[in-house]
C-alpha positions as CSV (number, residue, x, y, z in Angstrom):
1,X,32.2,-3.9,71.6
2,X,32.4,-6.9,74.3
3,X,32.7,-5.8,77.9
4,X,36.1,-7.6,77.9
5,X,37.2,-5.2,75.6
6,X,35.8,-2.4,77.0
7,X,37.2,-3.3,81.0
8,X,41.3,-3.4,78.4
9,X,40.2,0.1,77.1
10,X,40.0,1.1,81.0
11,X,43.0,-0.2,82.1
12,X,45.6,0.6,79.4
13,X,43.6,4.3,79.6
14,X,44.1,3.6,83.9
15,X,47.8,3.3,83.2
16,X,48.5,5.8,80.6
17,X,47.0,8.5,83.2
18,X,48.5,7.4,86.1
19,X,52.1,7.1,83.8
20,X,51.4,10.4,83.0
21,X,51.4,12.3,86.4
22,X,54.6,10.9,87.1
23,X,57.7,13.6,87.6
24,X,60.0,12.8,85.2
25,X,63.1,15.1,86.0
26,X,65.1,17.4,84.5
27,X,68.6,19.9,84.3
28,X,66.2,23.6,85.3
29,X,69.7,25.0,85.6
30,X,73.3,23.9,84.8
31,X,76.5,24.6,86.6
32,X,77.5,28.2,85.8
33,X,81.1,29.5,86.6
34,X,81.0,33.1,86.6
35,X,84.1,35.4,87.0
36,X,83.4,39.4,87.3
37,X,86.0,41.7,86.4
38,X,86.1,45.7,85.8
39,X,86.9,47.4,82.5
40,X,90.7,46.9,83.3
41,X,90.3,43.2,83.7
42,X,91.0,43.4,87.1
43,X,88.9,40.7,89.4
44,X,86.5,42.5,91.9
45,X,85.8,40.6,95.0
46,X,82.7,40.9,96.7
47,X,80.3,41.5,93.9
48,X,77.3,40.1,94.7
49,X,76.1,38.0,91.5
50,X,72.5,36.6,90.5
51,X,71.2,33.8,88.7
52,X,67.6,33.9,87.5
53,X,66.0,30.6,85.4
54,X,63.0,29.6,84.6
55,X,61.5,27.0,82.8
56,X,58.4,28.3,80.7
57,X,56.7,25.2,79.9
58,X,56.3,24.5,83.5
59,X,56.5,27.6,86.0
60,X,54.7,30.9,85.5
61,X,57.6,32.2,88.2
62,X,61.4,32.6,88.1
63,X,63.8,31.2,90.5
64,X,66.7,33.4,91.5
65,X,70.1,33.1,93.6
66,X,72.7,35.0,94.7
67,X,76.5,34.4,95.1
68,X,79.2,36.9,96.1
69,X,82.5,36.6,94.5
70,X,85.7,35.9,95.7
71,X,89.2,37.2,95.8
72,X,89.3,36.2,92.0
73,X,86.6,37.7,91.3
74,X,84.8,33.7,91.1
75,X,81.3,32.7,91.7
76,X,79.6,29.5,91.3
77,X,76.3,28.3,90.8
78,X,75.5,24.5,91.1
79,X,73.5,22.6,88.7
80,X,69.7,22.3,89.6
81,X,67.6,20.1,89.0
82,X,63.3,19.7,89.0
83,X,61.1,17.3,88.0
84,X,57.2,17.9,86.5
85,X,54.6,15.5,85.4
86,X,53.7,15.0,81.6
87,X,50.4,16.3,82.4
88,X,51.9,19.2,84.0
89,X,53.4,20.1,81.7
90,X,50.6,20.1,78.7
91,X,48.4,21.6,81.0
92,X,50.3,24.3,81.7
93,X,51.8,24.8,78.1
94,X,48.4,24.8,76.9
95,X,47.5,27.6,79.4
96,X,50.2,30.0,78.6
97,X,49.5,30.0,75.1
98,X,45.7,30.5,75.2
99,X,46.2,33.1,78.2
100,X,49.5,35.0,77.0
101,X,49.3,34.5,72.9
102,X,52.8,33.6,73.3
103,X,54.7,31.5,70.6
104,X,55.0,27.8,71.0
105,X,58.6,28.4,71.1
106,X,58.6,30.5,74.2
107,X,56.6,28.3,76.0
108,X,58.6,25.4,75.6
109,X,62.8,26.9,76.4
110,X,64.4,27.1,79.7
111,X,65.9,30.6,80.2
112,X,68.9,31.0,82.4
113,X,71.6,34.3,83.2
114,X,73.2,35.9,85.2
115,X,73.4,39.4,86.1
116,X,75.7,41.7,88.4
117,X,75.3,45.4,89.7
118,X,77.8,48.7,89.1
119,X,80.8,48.1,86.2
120,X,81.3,44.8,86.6
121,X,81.9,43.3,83.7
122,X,80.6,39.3,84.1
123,X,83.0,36.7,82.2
124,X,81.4,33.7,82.1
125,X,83.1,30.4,81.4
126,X,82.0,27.3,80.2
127,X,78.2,26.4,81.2
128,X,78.3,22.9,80.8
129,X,77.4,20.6,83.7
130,X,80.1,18.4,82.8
131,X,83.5,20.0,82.3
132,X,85.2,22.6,84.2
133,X,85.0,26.3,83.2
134,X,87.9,28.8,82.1
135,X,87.2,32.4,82.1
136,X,87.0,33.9,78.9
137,X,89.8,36.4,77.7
Protein backbone atom coordinates (compact mmCIF):
# COMPACT_ATOMS: atom_id res chain seq x y z
CA UNK A 1 0.00 0.00 0.00
CA UNK A 2 1.43 3.59 -1.11
CA UNK A 3 1.71 6.05 1.67
CA UNK A 4 -0.82 8.14 -0.29
CA UNK A 5 -3.18 5.69 0.33
CA UNK A 6 -2.51 5.03 3.52
CA UNK A 7 -2.46 9.15 4.73
CA UNK A 8 -6.81 8.72 2.65
CA UNK A 9 -7.34 5.64 5.04
CA UNK A 10 -6.44 8.27 7.98
CA UNK A 11 -8.52 10.88 7.01
CA UNK A 12 -11.77 9.35 5.85
CA UNK A 13 -11.18 7.14 9.36
CA UNK A 14 -10.32 11.10 10.89
CA UNK A 15 -13.69 12.09 9.78
CA UNK A 16 -15.88 9.12 10.29
CA UNK A 17 -14.70 9.47 14.24
CA UNK A 18 -15.00 12.86 14.54
CA UNK A 19 -18.75 12.51 12.61
CA UNK A 20 -19.40 10.14 15.02
CA UNK A 21 -19.20 12.07 18.34
CA UNK A 22 -21.43 14.49 17.07
CA UNK A 23 -25.03 14.79 19.05
CA UNK A 24 -27.51 14.10 16.81
CA UNK A 25 -30.92 14.93 18.66
CA UNK A 26 -33.86 13.50 19.43
CA UNK A 27 -37.86 13.55 20.86
CA UNK A 28 -36.64 11.76 24.86
CA UNK A 29 -40.28 12.71 25.63
CA UNK A 30 -43.34 13.95 23.71
CA UNK A 31 -46.08 16.37 24.76
CA UNK A 32 -48.33 14.44 27.19
CA UNK A 33 -51.85 15.83 28.11
CA UNK A 34 -52.99 14.20 31.16
CA UNK A 35 -56.50 14.73 32.80
CA UNK A 36 -57.06 12.90 36.43
CA UNK A 37 -60.42 12.09 37.43
CA UNK A 38 -61.98 9.91 40.45
CA UNK A 39 -64.07 6.79 39.89
CA UNK A 40 -67.20 9.15 39.35
CA UNK A 41 -65.57 10.88 36.55
CA UNK A 42 -65.31 13.85 38.38
CA UNK A 43 -61.96 16.15 37.70
CA UNK A 44 -59.73 16.41 40.91
CA UNK A 45 -57.77 19.46 41.10
CA UNK A 46 -54.62 19.51 42.77
CA UNK A 47 -53.32 16.11 42.13
CA UNK A 48 -49.91 16.19 41.86
CA UNK A 49 -48.94 14.15 38.65
CA UNK A 50 -45.44 12.57 37.42
CA UNK A 51 -43.73 11.81 34.36
CA UNK A 52 -40.87 9.46 34.38
CA UNK A 53 -38.83 8.64 30.74
CA UNK A 54 -35.95 7.30 29.99
CA UNK A 55 -34.17 6.46 27.12
CA UNK A 56 -32.25 2.93 27.52
CA UNK A 57 -29.88 3.05 24.78
CA UNK A 58 -28.44 6.10 26.18
CA UNK A 59 -28.95 6.78 30.03
CA UNK A 60 -28.56 4.27 32.90
CA UNK A 61 -31.01 6.96 34.86
CA UNK A 62 -34.62 8.18 34.57
CA UNK A 63 -35.68 11.62 34.30
CA UNK A 64 -38.80 12.59 36.27
CA UNK A 65 -41.29 15.67 36.56
CA UNK A 66 -44.07 16.76 38.35
CA UNK A 67 -47.21 18.77 37.46
CA UNK A 68 -50.21 19.56 39.65
CA UNK A 69 -53.57 19.62 38.00
CA UNK A 70 -55.95 22.15 37.64
CA UNK A 71 -59.53 22.94 38.15
CA UNK A 72 -60.24 20.38 35.32
CA UNK A 73 -58.38 18.13 36.64
CA UNK A 74 -55.51 19.01 33.49
CA UNK A 75 -51.90 18.68 33.53
CA UNK A 76 -49.36 19.12 30.86
CA UNK A 77 -46.06 17.93 30.16
CA UNK A 78 -44.01 19.64 27.22
CA UNK A 79 -42.18 17.77 24.75
CA UNK A 80 -38.42 17.10 25.55
CA UNK A 81 -35.85 16.83 23.66
CA UNK A 82 -31.81 15.39 24.06
CA UNK A 83 -29.24 14.80 21.91
CA UNK A 84 -26.32 11.81 22.16
CA UNK A 85 -23.44 11.00 19.95
CA UNK A 86 -23.41 7.85 17.66
CA UNK A 87 -20.57 6.62 19.79
CA UNK A 88 -22.57 7.19 22.70
CA UNK A 89 -24.81 5.48 22.02
CA UNK A 90 -22.98 2.01 20.81
CA UNK A 91 -20.88 2.30 23.70
CA UNK A 92 -23.30 2.48 26.03
CA UNK A 93 -25.80 -0.11 24.30
CA UNK A 94 -22.95 -2.44 24.19
CA UNK A 95 -22.39 -1.99 27.93
CA UNK A 96 -25.94 -2.67 29.13
CA UNK A 97 -26.06 -5.71 27.35
CA UNK A 98 -22.81 -7.30 28.40
CA UNK A 99 -23.39 -5.91 32.08
CA UNK A 100 -27.28 -6.50 32.53
CA UNK A 101 -27.97 -9.62 29.95
CA UNK A 102 -30.74 -7.57 28.90
CA UNK A 103 -32.46 -8.07 25.46
CA UNK A 104 -31.43 -5.98 22.52
CA UNK A 105 -34.89 -4.71 22.46
CA UNK A 106 -34.85 -3.26 25.89
CA UNK A 107 -31.78 -1.61 25.34
CA UNK A 108 -32.75 0.19 22.38
CA UNK A 109 -36.90 1.78 23.34
CA UNK A 110 -37.61 4.97 25.05
CA UNK A 111 -39.99 4.38 28.02
CA UNK A 112 -42.34 7.15 29.06
CA UNK A 113 -45.69 7.34 31.76
CA UNK A 114 -47.18 8.81 33.95
CA UNK A 115 -48.24 8.14 37.29
CA UNK A 116 -50.52 9.84 40.12
CA UNK A 117 -51.09 9.04 43.89
CA UNK A 118 -54.63 8.05 45.99
CA UNK A 119 -57.87 7.11 43.48
CA UNK A 120 -57.07 9.12 40.83
CA UNK A 121 -57.88 7.66 37.89
CA UNK A 122 -55.32 9.29 35.06
CA UNK A 123 -57.06 9.82 31.49
CA UNK A 124 -54.64 10.45 29.16
CA UNK A 125 -55.26 12.01 25.80
CA UNK A 126 -53.59 12.04 22.78
CA UNK A 127 -49.59 11.76 23.08
CA UNK A 128 -48.57 13.09 20.02
CA UNK A 129 -46.32 16.09 19.76
CA UNK A 130 -48.27 17.35 17.04
CA UNK A 131 -51.97 17.54 17.61
CA UNK A 132 -53.92 18.54 20.46
CA UNK A 133 -55.20 16.02 23.04
CA UNK A 134 -58.94 15.12 24.11
CA UNK A 135 -59.47 13.25 27.21
CA UNK A 136 -60.61 9.90 26.74
CA UNK A 137 -64.34 8.94 27.78
Amino acid sequence: MTARARNRICMVSAALAVVALIPIPYLAAPTWQVWVVDEAGVPIEGMTVRRVYQNYSTESEDHTEDQITDKQGYAAFPARRSSVSTVRRCIFTFFQHLLLSMRASDLIRLSSHTETAGRAVPSLGSTSPTGPARPNT
